[in-house]
C-alpha positions in Angstrom: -69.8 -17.5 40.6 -69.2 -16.7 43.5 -65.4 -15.8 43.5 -66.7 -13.5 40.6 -68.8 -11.4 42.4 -66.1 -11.2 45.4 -63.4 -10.6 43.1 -66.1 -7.5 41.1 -66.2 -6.4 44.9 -62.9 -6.2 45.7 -61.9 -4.4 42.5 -64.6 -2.0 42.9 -63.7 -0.4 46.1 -60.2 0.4 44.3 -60.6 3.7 42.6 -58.3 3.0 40.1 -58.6 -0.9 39.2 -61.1 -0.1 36.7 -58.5 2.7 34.9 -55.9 -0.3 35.4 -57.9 -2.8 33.9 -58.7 -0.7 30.9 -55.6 0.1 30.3 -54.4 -3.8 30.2 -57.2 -4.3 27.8 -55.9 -1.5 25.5 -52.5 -3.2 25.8 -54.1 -6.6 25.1 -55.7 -5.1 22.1 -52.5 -2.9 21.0 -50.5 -6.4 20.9 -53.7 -7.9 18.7 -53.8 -6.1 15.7 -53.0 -8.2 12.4 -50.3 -7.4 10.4 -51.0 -9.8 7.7 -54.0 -10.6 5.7 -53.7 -14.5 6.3 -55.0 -15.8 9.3 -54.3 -19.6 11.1 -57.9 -21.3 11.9 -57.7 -24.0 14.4 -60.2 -26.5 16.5 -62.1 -27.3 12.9 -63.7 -30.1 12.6 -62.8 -33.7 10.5 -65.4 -32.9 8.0 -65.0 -29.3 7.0 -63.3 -28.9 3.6 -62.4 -26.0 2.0 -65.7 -25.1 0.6 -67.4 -25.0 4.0 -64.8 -23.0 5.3 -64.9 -20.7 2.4 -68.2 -20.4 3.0 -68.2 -19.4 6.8 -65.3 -16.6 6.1 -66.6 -15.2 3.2 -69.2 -12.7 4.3 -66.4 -10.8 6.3 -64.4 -9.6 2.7 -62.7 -10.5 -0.4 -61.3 -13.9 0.1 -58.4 -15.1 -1.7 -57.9 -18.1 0.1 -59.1 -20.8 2.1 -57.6 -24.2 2.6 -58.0 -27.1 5.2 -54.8 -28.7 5.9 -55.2 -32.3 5.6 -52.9 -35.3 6.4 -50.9 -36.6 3.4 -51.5 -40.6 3.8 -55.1 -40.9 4.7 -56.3 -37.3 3.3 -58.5 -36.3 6.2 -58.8 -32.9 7.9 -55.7 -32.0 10.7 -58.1 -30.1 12.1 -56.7 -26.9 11.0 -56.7 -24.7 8.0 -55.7 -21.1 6.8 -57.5 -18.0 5.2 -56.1 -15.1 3.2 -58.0 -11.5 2.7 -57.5 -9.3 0.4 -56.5 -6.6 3.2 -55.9 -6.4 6.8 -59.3 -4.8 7.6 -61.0 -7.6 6.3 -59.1 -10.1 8.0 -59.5 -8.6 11.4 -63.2 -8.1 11.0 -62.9 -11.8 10.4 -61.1 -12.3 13.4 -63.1 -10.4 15.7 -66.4 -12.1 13.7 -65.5 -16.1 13.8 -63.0 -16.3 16.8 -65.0 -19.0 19.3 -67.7 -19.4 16.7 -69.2 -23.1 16.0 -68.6 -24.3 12.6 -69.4 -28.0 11.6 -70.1 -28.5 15.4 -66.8 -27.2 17.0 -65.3 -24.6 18.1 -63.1 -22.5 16.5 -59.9 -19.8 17.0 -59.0 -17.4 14.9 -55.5 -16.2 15.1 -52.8 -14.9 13.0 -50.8 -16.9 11.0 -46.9 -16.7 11.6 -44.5 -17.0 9.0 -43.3 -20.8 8.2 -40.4 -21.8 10.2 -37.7 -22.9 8.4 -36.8 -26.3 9.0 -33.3 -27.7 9.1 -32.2 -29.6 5.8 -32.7 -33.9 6.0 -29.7 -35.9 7.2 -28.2 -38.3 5.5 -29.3 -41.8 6.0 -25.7 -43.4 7.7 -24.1 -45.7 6.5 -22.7 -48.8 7.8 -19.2 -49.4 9.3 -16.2 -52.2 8.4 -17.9 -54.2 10.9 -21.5 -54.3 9.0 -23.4 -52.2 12.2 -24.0 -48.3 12.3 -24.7 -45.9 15.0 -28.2 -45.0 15.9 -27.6 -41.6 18.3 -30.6 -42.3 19.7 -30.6 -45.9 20.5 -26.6 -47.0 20.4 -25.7 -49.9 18.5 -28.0 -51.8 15.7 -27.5 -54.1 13.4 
């Protein structure tokens, strides 16, 4: 607390740190804006499903879309999920409207989603040499 009331000091006998900070702000702001409807929901909790997080978004617009990613093998939550609006506006009112919000007891971000990366096609499996041992890169020699 106190460091914050030095530091609101400091800036204020500056004329123009106030002008400065806005104009970060604006930048901050300018770099923000959405320019897809989908949007990447993280720091969810192991019990919200689809449903509950269809719920929460739903007042903010149309919602196409809302899915909790969950892990293939045991079928619980990752903690993360994703939500697609019919348009941007929607989407960003969501964002401003649920970004550090509690749902199911945690907190939550609201960001937007980036585009899937594309991921490098699978290897194929070795195979074995005269002698009956193949070449692990990682490891050297197993048998």
């Amino acid at each position: 607390m106190a460091f914050a009331s030095t530091f609101r000091r400091t800036l204020a006998g500056f004329p123009t740190a106030p002008s400065i900070l806005r104009s970060q702000l604006a930048l901050v702001r300018l770099n923000s804006t959405l320019t897809t409807a989908k949007l990447f929901v993280s720091g969810l909790s192991r019990l919200t499903t689809d449903e509950k997080l269809k719920e929460a978004f739903c007042p903010f617009g149309q919602l196409l879309d809302a899915k909790v990613i969950t892990d293939r093998a045991s079928g619980r939550s990752k903690g993360f999920g994703f939500v697609t609006y019919a348009t941007i506006e929607e989407a960003e009112k969501a964002r401003e409207g649920m970004n550090a919000k509690f749902l199911d007891g945690w907190v939550i971000f609201v960001d937007p989603a980036k585009p899937r990366e594309s991921r490098p096609p699978p290897q194929a499996e070795p195979q074995p040499s005269d002698t009956g041992f193949r070449t692990n890169k990682t490891i050297g020699w197993c048998g």
